[in-house]
N, C-alpha and C positions, 0 to 999 in steps of 0.2 A: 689805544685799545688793541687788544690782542684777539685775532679770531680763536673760534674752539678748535682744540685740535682735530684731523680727520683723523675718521675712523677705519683701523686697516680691512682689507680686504679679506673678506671669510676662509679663502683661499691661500694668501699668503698665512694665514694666524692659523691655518691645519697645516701648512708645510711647515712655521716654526715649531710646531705642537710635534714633529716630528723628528726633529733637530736637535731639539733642547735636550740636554742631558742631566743626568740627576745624579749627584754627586758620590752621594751613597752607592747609587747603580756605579759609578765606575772604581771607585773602592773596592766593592765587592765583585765587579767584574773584572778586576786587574788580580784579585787575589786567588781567584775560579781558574784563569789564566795561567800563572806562575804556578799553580797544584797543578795542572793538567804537563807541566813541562818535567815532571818527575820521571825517575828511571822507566822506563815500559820494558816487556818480557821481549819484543819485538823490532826489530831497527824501526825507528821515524824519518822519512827523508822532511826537508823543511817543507815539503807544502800539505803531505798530511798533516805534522802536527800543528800547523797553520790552521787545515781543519778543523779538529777536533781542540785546539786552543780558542779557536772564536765559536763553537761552537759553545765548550764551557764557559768564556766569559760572557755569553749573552744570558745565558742561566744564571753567573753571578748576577748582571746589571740586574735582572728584572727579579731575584730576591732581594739586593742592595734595595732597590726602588719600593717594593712593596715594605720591608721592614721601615724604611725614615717613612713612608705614608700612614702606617700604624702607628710611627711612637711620637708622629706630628699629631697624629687625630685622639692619641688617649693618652698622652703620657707629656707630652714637651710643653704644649699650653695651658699646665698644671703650674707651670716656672714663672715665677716674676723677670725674669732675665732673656725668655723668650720672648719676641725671635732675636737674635743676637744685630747689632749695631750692625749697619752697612757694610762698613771699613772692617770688623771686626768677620763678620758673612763672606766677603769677596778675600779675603787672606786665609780663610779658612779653605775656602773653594780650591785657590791657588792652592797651597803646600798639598790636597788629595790629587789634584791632575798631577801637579808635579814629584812625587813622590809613588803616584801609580806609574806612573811613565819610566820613572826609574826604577822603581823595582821590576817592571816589564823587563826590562834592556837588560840590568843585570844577571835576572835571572838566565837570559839565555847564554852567558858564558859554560855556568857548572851544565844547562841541556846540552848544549852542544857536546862535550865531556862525556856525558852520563851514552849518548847516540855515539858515539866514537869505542866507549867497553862495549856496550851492544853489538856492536856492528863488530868489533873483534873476534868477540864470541861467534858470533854467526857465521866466521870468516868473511865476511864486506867490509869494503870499502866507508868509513865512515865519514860523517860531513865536518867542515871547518868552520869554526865560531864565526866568520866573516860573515860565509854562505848562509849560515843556519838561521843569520837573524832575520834573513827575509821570511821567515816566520810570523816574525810581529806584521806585514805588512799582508799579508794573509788572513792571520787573526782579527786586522782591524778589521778589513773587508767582510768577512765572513760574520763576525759579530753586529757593525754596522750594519749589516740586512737584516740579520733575523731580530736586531732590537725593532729597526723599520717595518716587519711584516707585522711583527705583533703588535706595535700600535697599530698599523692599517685594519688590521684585525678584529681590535677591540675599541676603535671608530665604525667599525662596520655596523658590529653587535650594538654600538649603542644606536646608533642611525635605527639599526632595525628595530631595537626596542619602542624612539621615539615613534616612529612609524605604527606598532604596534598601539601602543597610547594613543596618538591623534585617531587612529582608523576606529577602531572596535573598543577604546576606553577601557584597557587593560591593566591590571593594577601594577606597581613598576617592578617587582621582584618578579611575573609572572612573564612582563614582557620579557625583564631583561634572560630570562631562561630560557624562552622561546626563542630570540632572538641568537641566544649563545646558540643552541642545539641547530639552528638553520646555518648558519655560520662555522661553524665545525665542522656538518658535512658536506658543505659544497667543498672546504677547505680540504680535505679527506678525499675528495673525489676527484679534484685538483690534483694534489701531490701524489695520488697512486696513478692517475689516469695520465698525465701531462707532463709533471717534473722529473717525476723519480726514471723514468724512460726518458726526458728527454736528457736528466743529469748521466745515466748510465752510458745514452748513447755518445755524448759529447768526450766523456773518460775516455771510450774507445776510442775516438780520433784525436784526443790526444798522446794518450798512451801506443797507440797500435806502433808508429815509428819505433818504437823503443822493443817492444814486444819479440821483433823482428831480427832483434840484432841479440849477438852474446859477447856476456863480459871478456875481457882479455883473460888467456888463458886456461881458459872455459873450449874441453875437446870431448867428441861424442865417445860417450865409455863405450866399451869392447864386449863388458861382462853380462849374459844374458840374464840376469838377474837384473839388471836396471833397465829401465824405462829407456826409450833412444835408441838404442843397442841395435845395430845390424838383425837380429833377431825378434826385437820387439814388435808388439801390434801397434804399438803407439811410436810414431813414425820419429827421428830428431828433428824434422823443421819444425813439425807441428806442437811442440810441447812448450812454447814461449820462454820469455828472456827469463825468467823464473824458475820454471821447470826445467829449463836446460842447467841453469845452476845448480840447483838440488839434484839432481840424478849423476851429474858428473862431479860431483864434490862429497864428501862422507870418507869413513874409513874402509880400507879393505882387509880382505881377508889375512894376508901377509901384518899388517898393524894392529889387529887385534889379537894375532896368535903373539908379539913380539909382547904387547901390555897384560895379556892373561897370562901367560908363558903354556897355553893350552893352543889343539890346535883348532885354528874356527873357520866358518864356513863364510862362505862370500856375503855381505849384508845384501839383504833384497831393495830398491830404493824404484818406489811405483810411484808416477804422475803422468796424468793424460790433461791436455790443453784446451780448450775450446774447440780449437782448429783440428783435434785429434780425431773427432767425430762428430754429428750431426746431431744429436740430440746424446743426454745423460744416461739413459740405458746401454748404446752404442758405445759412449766411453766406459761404462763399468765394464764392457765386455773383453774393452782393450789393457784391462788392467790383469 
């Protein structure tokens, strides 16, 4: 005789409830993914578009996931062939990881391409397909939470709802509304009050290193028309690794009379830093 099997831990079957992936979700979060890696007006170093790639593939996963949950619940067990053979289920599973994955990687050859004419344009320095792909390693990360917050999320809201139900015998559309609306604003109040300052500050002490230094090449312009200037209000240390680039790079005066064959005036090139002044009024002052 065989005993019955145990039963697992509430605990363990919310942390797989967490884990578990839904296959549609990463089809359509690998597709969210490879769109977001398209030309932009802007250079991307790899760990923004690392950002903003896992932030859209978590948007894909979780339309992936709600459309296979709609066309399971009104349209696929309409099929005498539903649900598909085991064997036939797990090779299917297989070819969308494996064919998401690779068109991941792929894709970031022509990105990396696409951030190299950008950055041309721009005059910068652009990234190398090697470097760039640490992107995907970013994107996992970045998507991997925010697929994790939104189920904690909406384990929350049902908790609250069940809650709602046992206490006061609430009907379940009623709970489950009440329960979203309590849940959204602590959520809300959370992210403005605790994250969003605590992500801003932590950017700072990553980035500030960098801030501090300027690119090679990169020397305080002369002409008191720009920002930096022996003359300006807004001082050279103060205007960051950024601002120091923009204010010492542009055309002058001599290069635009050569391209109009007219004669022209020195271009104006204004930026104040953080460090330029104390508050926002102070800086427009130094502009």
């Amino acid at each position: 005789m065989t005993g019955a099997p145990r039963e697992r831990h509430p605990l363990l079957v919310w942390a797989w409830s967490l884990v578990h992936l839904d296959f549609t979700g990463i089809a359509f979060g690998a597709l969210f993914f490879c769109l977001s890696l398209t030309p932009s007006l802007l250079p991307r170093d790899w760990l923004f578009q690392g950002l903003i790639g896992g932030l859209n593939a978590a948007i894909g996963y979780g339309i992936g996931a709600f459309v296979e949950k709609m066309l399971r619940r009104f349209v696929l067990h309409r099929f005498k062939w539903w649900p598909l053979p085991r064997r036939l289920m797990y090779a299917v599973k297989t070819v969308i990881v494996a064919g998401s994955a690779t068109a991941c990687v792929l894709m970031m050859i022509p990105a990396a391409a696409w951030q190299r004419q950008v950055s041309a344009v721009m005059g910068m320095e652009g990234p190398n397909t090697l470097g760039y792909l640490r992107t995907l390693i970013i994107a996992v990360v970045v998507g991997a939470v925010c697929v994790g917050v939104a189920r904690v999320l909406l384990d929350l809201i049902k908790t609250m709802a069940r809650f709602l139900i046992r206490r006061w015998h609430l009907h379940d559309e009623m709970a489950l509304f009440i329960g979203t609306a309590i849940v959204v604003v602590l959520a809300i109040t959370l992210i403005n009050g605790v994250l969003v300052r605590g992500f801003l500050a932590g950017a700072n002490r990553v980035f500030q290193p960098q801030n501090t230094t300027t690119r090679e090449g990169i020397v305080q312009p002369q002409q008191p028309q720009r920002s930096g200037s022996p003359t300006s209000f807004a001082p050279w240390d103060t205007l960051g690794f950024q601002g120091r680039n923009f204010v010492a790079t542009g055309p002058h005066a001599d290069e635009l009379t050569r391209l109009n064959g007219k004669p022209a005036k020195e271009p104006v090139r204004v930026y104040v830093g953080l460090n330029t002044a104390e508050d926002d009024e102070s800086r427009m002052r130094c502009c």
